[in-house]
N, CA and C of each residue as an Amber inpcrd file, in Angstrom:
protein
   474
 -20.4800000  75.1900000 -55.4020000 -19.7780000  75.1510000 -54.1210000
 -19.2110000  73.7470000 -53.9160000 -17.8610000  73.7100000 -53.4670000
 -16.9330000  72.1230000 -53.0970000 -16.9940000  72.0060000 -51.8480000
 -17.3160000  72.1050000 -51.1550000 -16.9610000  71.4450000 -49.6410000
 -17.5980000  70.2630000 -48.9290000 -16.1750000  69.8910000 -47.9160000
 -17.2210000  69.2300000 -47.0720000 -16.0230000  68.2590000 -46.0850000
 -16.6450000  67.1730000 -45.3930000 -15.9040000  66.8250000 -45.1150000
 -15.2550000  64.9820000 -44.8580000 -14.2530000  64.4240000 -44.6930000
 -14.1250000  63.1180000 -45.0390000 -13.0560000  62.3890000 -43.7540000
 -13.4840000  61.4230000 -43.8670000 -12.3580000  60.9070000 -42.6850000
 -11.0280000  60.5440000 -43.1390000  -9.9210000  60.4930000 -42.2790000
  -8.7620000  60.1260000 -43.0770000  -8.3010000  58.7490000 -43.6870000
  -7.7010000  58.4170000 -43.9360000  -7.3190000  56.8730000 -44.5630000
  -7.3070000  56.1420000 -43.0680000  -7.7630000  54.8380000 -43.4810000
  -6.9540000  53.9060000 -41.9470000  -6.0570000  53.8340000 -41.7100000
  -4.7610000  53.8300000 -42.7610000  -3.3600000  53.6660000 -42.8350000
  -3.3370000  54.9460000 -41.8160000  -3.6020000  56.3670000 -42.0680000
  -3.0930000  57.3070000 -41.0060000  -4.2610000  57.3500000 -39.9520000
  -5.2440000  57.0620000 -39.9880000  -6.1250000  56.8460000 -38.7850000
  -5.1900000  55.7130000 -37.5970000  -4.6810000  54.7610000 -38.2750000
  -3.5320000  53.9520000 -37.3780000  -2.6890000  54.0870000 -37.3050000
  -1.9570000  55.1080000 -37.6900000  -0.8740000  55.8640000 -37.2780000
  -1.0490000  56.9240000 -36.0740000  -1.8200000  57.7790000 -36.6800000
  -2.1110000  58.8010000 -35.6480000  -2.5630000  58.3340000 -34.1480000
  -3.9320000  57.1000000 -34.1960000  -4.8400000  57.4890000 -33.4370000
  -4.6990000  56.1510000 -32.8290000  -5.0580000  54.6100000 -33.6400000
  -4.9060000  53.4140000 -33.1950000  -5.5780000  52.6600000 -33.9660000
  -4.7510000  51.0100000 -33.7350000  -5.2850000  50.5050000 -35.1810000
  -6.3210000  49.7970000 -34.5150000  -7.4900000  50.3960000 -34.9890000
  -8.9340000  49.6880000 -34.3920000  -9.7470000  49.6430000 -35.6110000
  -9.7420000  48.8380000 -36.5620000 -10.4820000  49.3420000 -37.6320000
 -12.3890000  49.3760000 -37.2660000 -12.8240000  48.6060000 -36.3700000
 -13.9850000  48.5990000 -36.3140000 -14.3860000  50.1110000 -35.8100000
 -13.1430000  50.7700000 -34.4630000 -13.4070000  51.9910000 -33.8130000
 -13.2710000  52.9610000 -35.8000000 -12.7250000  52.6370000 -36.1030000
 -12.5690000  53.6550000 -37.2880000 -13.7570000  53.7300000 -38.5930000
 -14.5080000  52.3660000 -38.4100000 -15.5820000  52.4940000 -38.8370000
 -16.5910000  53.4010000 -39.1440000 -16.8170000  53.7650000 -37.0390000
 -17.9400000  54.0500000 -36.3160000 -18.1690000  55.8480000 -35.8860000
 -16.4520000  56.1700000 -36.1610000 -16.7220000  57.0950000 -35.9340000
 -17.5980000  58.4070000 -37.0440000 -17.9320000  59.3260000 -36.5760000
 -19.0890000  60.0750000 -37.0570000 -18.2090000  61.6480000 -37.9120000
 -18.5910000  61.7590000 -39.3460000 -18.0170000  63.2340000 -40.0610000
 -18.8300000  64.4860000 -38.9790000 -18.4640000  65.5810000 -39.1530000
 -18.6250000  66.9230000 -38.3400000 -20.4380000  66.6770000 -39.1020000
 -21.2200000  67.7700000 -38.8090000 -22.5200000  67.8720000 -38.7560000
 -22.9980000  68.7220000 -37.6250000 -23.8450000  69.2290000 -38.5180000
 -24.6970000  70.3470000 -38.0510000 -25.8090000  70.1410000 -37.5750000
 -26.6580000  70.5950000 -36.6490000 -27.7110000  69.9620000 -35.2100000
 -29.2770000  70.8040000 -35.4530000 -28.8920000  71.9260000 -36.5200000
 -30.4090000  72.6140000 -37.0090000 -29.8210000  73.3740000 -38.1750000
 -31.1190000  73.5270000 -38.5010000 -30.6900000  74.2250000 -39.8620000
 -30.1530000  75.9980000 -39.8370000 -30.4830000  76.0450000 -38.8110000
 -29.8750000  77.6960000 -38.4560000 -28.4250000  77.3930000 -37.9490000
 -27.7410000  76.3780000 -37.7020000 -26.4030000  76.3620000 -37.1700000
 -25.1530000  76.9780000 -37.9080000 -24.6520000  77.8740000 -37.7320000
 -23.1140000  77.8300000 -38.4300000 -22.3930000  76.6210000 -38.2340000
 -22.2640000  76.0350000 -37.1440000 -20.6600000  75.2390000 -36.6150000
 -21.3180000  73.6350000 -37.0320000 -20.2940000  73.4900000 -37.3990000
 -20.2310000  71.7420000 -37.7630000 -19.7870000  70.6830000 -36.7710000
 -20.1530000  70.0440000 -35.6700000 -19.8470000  69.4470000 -34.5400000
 -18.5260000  68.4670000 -35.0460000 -17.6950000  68.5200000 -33.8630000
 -16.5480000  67.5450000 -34.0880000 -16.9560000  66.1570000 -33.2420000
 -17.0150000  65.2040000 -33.4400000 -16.9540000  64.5020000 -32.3520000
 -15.6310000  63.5840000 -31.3460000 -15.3730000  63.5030000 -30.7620000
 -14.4330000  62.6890000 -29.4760000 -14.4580000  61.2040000 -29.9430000
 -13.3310000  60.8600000 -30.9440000 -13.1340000  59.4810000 -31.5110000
 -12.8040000  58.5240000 -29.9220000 -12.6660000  59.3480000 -29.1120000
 -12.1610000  58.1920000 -27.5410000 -12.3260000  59.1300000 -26.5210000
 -12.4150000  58.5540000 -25.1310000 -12.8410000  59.4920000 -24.1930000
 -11.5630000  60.2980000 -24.1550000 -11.9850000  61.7550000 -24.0390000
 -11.0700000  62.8030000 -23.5320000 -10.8790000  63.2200000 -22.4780000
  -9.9460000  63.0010000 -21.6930000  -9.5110000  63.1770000 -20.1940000
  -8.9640000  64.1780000 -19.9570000  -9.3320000  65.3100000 -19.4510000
  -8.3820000  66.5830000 -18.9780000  -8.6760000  66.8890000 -17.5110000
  -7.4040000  66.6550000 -17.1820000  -7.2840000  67.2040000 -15.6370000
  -6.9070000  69.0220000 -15.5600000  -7.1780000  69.5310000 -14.6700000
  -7.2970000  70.8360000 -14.1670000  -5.8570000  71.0550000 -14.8510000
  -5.6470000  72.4510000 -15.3840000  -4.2130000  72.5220000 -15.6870000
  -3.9680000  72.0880000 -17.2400000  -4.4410000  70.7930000 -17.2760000
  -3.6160000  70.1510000 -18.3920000  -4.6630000  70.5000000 -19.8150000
  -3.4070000  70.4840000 -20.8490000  -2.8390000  70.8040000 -21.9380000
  -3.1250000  69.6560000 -23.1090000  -3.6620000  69.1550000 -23.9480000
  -3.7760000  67.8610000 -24.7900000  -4.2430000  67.9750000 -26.0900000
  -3.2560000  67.2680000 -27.0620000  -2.9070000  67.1810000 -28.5060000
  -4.4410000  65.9000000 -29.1340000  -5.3800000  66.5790000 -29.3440000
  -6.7650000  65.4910000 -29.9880000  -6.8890000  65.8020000 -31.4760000
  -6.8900000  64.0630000 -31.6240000  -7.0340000  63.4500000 -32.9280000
  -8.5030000  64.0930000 -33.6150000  -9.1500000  64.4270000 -34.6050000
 -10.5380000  64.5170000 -34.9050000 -10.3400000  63.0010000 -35.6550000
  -9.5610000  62.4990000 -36.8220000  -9.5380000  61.5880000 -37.5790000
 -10.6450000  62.4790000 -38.8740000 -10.5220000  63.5510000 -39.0530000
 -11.6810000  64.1820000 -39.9990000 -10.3070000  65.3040000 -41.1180000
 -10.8890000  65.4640000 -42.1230000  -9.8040000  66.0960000 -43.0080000
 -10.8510000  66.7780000 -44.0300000 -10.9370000  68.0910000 -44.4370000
 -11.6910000  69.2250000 -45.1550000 -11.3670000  69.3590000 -46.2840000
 -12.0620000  69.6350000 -47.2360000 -11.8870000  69.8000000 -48.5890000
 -13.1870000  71.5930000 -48.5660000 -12.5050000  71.9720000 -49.2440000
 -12.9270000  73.9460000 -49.4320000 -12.9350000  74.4570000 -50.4000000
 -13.3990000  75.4430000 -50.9650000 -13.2600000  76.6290000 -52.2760000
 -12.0730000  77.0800000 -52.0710000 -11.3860000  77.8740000 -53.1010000
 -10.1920000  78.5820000 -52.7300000  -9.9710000  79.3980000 -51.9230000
 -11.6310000  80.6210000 -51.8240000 -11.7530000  81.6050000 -50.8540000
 -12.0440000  80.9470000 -49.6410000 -12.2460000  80.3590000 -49.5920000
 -13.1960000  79.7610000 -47.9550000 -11.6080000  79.5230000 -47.2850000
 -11.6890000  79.0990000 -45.6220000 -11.4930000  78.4840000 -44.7080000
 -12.0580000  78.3770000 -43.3230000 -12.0400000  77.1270000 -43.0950000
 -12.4130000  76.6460000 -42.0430000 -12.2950000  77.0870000 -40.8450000
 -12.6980000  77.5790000 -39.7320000 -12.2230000  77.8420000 -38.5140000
 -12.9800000  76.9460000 -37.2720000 -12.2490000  76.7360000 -36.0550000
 -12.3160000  75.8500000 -35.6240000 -12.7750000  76.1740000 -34.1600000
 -13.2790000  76.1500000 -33.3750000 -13.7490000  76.9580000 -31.8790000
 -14.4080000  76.0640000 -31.1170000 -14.0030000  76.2560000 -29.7080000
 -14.6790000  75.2730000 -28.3980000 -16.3820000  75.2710000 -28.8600000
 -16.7470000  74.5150000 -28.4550000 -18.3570000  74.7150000 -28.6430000
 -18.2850000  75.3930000 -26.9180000 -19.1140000  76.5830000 -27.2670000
 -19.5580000  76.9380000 -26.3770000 -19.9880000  76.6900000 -25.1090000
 -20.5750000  75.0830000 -24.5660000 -20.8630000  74.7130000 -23.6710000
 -19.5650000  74.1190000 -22.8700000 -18.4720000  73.7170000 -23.8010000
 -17.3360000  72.8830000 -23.4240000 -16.2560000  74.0130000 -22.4830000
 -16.8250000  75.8300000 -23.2260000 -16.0530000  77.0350000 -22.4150000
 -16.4610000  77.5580000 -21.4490000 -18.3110000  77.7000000 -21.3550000
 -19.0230000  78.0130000 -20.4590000 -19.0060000  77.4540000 -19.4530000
 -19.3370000  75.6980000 -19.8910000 -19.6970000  75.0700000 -18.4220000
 -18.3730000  74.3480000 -17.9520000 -16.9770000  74.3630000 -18.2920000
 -16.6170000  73.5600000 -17.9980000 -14.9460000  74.0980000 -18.2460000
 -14.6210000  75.7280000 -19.1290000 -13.4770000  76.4200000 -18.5360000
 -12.5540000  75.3790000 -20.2390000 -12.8510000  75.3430000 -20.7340000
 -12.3450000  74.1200000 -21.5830000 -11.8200000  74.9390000 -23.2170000
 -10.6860000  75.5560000 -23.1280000 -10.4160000  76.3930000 -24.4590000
  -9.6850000  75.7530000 -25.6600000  -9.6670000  76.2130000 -26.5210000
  -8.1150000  75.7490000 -27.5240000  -7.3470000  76.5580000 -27.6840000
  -6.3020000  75.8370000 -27.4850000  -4.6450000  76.9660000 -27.1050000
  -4.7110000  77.8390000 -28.1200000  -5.2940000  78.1020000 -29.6030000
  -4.8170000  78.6490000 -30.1110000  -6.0090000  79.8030000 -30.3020000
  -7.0800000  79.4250000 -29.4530000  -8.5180000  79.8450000 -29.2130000
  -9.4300000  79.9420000 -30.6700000  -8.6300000  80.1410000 -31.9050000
  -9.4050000  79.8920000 -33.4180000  -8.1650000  78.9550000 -33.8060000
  -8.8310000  78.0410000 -34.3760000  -8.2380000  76.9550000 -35.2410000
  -8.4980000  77.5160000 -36.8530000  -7.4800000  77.6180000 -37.6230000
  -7.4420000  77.9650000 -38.9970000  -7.4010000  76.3750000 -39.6530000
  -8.0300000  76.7410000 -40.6560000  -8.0980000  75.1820000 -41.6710000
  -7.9060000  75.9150000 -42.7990000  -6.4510000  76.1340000 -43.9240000
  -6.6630000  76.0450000 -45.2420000  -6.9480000  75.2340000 -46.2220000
  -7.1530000  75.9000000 -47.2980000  -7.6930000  75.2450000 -48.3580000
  -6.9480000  73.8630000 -48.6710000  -5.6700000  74.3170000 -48.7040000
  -4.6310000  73.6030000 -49.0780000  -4.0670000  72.5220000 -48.1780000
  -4.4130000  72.9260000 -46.6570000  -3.8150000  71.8930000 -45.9990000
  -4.6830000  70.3930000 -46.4960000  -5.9950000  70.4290000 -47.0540000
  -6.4050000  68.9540000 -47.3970000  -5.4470000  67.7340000 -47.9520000
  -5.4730000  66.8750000 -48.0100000  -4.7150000  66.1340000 -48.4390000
  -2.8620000  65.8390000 -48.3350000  -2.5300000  66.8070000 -48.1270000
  -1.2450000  67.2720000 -47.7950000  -0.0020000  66.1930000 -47.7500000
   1.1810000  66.3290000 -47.9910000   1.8900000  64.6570000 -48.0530000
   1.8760000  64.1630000 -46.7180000   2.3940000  65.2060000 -46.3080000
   2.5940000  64.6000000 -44.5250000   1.5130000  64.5340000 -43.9380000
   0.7170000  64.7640000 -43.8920000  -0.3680000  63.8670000 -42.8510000
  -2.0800000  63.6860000 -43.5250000  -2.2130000  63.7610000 -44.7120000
  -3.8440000  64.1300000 -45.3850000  -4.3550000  65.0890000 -44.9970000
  -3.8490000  65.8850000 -43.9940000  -4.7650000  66.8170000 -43.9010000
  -5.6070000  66.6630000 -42.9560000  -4.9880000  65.3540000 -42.0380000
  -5.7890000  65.3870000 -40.6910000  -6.0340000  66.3490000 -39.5190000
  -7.2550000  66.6170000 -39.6140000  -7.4450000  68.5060000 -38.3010000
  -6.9130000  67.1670000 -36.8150000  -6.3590000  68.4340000 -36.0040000
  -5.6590000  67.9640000 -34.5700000  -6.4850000  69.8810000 -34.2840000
  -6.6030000  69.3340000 -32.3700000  -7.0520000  70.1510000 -32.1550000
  -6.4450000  70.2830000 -30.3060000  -5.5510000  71.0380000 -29.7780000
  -5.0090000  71.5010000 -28.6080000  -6.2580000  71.7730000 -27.9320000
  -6.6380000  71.3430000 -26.8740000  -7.4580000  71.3800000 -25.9200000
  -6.9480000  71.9630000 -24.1110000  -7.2360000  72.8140000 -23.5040000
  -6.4900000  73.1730000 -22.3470000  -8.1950000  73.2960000 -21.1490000
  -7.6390000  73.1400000 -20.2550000  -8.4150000  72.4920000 -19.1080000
  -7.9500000  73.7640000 -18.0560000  -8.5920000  75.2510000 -18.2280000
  -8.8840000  76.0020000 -17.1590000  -9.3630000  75.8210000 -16.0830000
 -10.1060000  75.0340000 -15.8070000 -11.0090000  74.6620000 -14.7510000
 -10.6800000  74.2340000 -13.7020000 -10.8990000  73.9500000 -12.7410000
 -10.4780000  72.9720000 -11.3230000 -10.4950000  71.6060000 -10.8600000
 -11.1740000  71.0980000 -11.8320000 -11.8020000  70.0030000 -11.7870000
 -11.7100000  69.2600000 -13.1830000 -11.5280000  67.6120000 -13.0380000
 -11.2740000  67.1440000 -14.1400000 -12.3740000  67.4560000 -15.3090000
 -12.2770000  67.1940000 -15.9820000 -13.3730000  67.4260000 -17.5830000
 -13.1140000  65.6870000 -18.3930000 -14.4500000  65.1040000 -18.1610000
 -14.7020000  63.8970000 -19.0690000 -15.1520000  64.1830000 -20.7790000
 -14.7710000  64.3130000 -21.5680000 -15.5520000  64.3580000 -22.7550000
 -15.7090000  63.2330000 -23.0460000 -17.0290000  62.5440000 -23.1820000
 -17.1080000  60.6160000 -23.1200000 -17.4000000  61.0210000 -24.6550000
 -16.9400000  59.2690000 -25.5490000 -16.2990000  59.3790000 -26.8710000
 -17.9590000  59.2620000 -27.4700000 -17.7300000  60.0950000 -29.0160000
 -19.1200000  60.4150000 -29.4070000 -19.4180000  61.6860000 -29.4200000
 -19.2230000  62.1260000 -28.1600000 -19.6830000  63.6650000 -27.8740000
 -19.0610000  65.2000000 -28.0260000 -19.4320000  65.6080000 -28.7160000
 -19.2350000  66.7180000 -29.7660000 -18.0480000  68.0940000 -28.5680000
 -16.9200000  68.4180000 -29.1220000 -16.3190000  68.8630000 -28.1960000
 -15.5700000  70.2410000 -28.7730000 -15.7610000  70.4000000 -30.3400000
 -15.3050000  71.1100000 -30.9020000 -16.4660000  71.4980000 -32.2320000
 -16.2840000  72.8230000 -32.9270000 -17.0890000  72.9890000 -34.1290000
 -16.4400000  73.7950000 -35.1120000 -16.3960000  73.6180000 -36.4050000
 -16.1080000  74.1720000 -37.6930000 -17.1050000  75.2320000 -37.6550000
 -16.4070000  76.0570000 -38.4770000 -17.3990000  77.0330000 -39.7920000
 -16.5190000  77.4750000 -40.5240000 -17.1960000  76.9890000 -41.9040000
 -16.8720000  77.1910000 -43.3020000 -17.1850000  79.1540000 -43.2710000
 -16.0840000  79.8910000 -43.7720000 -16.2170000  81.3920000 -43.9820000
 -15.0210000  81.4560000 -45.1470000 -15.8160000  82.6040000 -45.8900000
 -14.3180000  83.0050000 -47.3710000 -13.7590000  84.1460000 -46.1960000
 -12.6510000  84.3960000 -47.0450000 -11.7420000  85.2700000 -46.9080000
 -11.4120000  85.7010000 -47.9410000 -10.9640000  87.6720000 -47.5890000
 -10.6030000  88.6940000 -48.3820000  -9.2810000  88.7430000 -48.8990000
  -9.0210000  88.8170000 -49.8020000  -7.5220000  89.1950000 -50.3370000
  -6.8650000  90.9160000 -50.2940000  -6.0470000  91.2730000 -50.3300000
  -6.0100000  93.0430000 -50.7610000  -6.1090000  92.7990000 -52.3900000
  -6.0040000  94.0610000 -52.6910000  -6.2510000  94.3000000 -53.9170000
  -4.7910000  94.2040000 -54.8220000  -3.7260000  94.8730000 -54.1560000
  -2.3430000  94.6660000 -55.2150000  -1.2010000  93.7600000 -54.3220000
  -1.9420000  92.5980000 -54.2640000  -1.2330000  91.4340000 -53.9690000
  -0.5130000  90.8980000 -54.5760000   0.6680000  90.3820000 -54.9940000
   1.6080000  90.0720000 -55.8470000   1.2660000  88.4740000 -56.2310000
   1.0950000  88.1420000 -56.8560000   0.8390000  86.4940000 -57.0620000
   1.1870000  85.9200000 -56.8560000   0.8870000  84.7530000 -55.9310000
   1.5130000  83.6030000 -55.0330000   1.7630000  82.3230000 -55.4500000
   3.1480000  82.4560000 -56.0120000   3.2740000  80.6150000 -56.6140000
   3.8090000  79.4350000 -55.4240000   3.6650000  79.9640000 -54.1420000
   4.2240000  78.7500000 -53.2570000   3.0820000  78.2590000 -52.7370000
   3.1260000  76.6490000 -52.8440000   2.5730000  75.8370000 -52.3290000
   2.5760000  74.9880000 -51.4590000   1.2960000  74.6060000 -50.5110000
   2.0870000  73.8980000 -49.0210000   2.6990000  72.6480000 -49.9930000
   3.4740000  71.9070000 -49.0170000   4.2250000  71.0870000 -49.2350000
   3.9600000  69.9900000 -47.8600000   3.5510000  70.6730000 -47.0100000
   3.5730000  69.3280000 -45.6090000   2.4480000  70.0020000 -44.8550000
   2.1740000  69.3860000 -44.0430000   0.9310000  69.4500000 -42.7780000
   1.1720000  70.7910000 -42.2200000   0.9430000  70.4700000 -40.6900000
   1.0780000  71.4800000 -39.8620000   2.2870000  72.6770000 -39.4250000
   1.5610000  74.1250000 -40.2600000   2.7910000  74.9550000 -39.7800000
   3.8610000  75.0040000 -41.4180000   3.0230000  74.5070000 -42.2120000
   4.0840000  74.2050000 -43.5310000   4.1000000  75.7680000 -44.1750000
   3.4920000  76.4950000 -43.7010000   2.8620000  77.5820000 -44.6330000
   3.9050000  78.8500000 -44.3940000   4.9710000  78.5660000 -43.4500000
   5.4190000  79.6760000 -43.1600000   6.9810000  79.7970000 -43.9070000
């Protein structure tokens, strides 16, 4: 089994996010909290601010490496939907195999965050706001063989 997961370069960690190399140090890979867990915790490289209403584009600074069958999927942690109305626009985050490394961006995961709630939502930085799980996926059976390959980041696949 190959997986796992790695932070991105500083060069695009300071592009994307900000050039702090000590903040880029410190921050923490996804990880799991018991041994019965599926989801791999993301953590909040800076405080996350969402006001009631609002809509926001978050950095993880984290990038996946997978089997061919596997991908990643990506989901609110539960407490962030329960207690606090807190979804992702796209409600499952897909991670392919292929997006790792990618030219255009390494393969850095971004994750849309939306703020149902009434009331602002602090996610203070550190604290786990999102979670992975590694799952394969099925192919059909008379699938024609696929020679295209991503070529760029996000959305390249289509």
């Amino acid at each position: 089994m190959n997986r796992g997961f790695e932070k991105v370069s500083f060069p695009q960690f300071r592009m994307d996010i900000v050039d702090n190399k000590e903040l880029y140090d410190e921050y923490n890979l996804p990880v799991r909290k018991t041994k019965n867990s599926a989801g791999y915790d993301f953590y909040a490289i800076e405080d996350i601010v969402l006001k009631p209403g609002e809509t926001k584009k978050i950095p993880t600074g984290v990038k996946t490496y997978m089997n061919n069958d596997e991908v990643l999927m990506l989901v609110v942690r539960s407490s962030m939907g329960f207690k606090y109305n807190i979804r992702l626009c796209n409600q499952v985050g897909i991670i392919d195999g292929d997006y790792y490394n990618n030219e255009s961006n390494e393969g850095h995961i971004w994750v849309r965050l939306q703020n149902h709630g009434d009331e602002e939502v602090v996610i203070p930085q550190g604290n786990a706001f999102v979670q992975g799980i590694f799952t394969k996926f099925l192919i059909v059976d008379n699938e024609e063989k696929i020679e295209k390959e991503r070529t760029g980041g996000f959305g390249s696949t289509s």
